[in-house]
C-alpha positions as CSV (number, residue, x, y, z in Angstrom):
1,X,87.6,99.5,96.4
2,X,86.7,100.4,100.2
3,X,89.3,102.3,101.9
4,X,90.2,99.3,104.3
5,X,90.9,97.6,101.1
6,X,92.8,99.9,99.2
7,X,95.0,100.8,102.3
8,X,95.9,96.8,102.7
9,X,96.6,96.5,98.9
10,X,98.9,99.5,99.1
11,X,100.8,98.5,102.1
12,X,101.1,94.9,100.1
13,X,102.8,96.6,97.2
14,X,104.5,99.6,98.9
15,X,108.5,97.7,98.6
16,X,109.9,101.1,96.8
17,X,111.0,102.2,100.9
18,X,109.8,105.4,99.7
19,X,107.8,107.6,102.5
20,X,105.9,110.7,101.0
21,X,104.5,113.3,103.6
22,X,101.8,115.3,102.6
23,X,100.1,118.1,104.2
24,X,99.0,121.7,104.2
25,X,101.7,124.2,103.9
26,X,103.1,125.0,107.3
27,X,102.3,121.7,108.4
28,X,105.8,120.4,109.3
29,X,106.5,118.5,106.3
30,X,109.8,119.7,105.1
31,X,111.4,119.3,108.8
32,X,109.8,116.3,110.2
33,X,111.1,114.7,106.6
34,X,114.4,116.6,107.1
35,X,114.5,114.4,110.8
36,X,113.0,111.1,109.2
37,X,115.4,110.8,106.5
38,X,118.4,111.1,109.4
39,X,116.8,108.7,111.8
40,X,116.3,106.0,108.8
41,X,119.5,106.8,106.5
42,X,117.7,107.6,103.6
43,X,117.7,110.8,101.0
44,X,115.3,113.3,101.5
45,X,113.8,115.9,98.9
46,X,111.7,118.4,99.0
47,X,109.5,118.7,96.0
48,X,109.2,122.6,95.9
49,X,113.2,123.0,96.1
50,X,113.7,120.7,93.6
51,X,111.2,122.3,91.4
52,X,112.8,125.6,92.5
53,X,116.4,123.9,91.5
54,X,115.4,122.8,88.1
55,X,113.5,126.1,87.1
56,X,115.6,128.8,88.5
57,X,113.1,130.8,90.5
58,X,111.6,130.8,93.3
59,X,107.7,129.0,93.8
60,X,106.4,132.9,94.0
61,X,107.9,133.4,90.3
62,X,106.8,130.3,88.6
63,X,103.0,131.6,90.0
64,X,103.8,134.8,88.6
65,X,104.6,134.2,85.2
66,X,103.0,130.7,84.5
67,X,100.0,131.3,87.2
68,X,99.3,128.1,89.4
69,X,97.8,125.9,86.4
70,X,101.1,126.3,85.3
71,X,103.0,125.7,88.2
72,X,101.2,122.9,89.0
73,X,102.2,120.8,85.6
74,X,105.5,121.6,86.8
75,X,104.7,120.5,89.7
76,X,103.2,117.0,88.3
77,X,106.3,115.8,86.2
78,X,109.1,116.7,89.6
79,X,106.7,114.1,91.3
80,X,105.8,111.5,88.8
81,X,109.8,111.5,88.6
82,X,110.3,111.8,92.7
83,X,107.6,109.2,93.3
84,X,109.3,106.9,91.3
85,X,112.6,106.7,92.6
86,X,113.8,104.4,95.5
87,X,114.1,104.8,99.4
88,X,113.4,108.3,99.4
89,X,111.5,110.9,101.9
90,X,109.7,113.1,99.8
91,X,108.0,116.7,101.1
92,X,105.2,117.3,98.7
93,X,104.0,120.7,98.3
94,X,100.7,121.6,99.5
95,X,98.8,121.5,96.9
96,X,100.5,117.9,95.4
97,X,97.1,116.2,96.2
98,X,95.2,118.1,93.9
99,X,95.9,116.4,90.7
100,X,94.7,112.8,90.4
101,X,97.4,111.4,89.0
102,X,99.7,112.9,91.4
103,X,97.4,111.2,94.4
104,X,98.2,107.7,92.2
105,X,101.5,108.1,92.4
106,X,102.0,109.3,95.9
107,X,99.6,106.1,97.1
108,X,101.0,103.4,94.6
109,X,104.8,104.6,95.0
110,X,105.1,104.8,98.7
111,X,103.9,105.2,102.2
112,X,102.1,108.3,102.3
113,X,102.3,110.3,105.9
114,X,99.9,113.1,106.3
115,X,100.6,115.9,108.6
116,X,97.6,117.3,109.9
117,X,97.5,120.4,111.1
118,X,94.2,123.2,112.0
119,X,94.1,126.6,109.6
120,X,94.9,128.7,112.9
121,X,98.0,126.2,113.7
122,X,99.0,126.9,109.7
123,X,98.6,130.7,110.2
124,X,100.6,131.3,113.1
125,X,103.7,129.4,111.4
126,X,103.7,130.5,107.9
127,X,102.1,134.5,108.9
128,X,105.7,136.3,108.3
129,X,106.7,133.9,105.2
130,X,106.5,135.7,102.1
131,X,107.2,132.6,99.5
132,X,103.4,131.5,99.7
133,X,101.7,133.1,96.8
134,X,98.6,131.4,97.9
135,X,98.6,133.1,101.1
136,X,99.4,136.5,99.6
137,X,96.2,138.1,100.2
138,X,94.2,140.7,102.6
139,X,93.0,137.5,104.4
140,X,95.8,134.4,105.0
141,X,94.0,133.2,107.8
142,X,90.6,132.5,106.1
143,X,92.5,131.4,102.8
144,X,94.0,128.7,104.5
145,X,90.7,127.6,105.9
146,X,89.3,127.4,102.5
147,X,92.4,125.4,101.0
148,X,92.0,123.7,104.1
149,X,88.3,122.7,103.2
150,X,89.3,121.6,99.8
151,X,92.4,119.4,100.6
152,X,91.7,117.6,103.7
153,X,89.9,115.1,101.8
154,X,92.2,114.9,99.2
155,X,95.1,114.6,101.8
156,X,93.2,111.7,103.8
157,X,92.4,109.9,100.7
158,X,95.7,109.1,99.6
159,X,97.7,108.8,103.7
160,X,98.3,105.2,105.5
161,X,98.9,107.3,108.3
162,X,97.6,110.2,109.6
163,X,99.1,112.5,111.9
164,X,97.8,115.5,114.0
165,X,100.9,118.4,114.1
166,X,99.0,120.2,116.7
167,X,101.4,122.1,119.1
168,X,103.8,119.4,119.7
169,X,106.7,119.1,119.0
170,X,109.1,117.8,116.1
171,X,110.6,115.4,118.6
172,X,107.3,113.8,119.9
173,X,105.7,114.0,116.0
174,X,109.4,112.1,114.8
175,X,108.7,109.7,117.5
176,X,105.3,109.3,116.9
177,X,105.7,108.7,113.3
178,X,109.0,106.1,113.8
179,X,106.9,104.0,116.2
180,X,104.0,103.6,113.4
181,X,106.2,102.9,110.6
182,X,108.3,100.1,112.5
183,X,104.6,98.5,113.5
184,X,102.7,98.6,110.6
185,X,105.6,98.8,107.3
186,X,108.4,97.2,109.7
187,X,110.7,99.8,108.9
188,X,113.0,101.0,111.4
189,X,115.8,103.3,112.7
């Protein structure tokens, strides 16, 4: 199905009220959802804490002992149960695109948001934050420009809307966001 196509069908079936956002780590996602959830009254969850809830540990640990393969089964069933639920805002983990049946979910179950942001943008917020295990190595900087490489795609595949972070701020992103969402899904604050 061409992407036009796909994107009409999905806003045609997309009556859960759910809104995912997706997006490289640092990209905003957990506090422009925080801030979207407010301005529209719904619940928001954060797929890593509640995977973090339910296991016990921290994201760091899981990689540690299970290695990502196994953090991101984990990882699958917290979404395919997530997705499914009703008027939600769901923050995805980063790497939540890279399974397809997690991309099915996220486009069948919801209106998917993806925050955009550049690798240098993504460095400069997440360069002191020591629970990324992806980013645990000699160089962050061009480790997120290879994730970055690999997901884009994946992220713009499965987002209604995409939206460039930049340098702005949360404010003008929330507002941004808001004004899309009451045009094209009629939802509003």
């Amino acid at each position: 199905m061409p992407a036009k196509a796909r994107k009409s069908y999905n806003i045609a079936v997309k009556d859960s009220g759910n809104i995912f956002l997706v997006g490289m780590m640092g990209a905003g996602k957990t506090t422009v959802g925080r801030l979207l959830a407010s301005r529209l009254n719904r619940s928001f969850v954060d797929a890593d804490h509640e995977l973090e809830a339910r296991c016990g540990v921290k994201v760091p640990v899981i990689f540690e002992f299970e290695g990502e393969a196994g953090f991101r089964l984990r990882e699958a069933a917290v979404l395919d149960e997530l997705t499914a639920r009703s008027g939600i805002v769901l923050a995805t983990g980063g790497g939540a695109v890279l399974r397809e049946e997690n991309r099915k979910h996220l486009s069948t179950r919801g209106v998917v948001i993806y925050l955009r942001a550049q690798p240098r943008d993504l460095y400069i917020r997440t360069r002191h934050d020591k629970n990324r295990p992806l980013l645990a190595t000699p160089d962050p900087l061009g480790r997120l420009e290879e994730l970055f490489t690999e997901r884009d795609p994946l992220y713009a595949e499965v987002a209604d809307l995409i939206v460039d972070t930049g340098r702005q701020g949360v404010q003008i992103l929330l507002k941004q966001i808001l004004s899309t969402l009451a045009e094209q899904w009629h939802v509003s604050a």
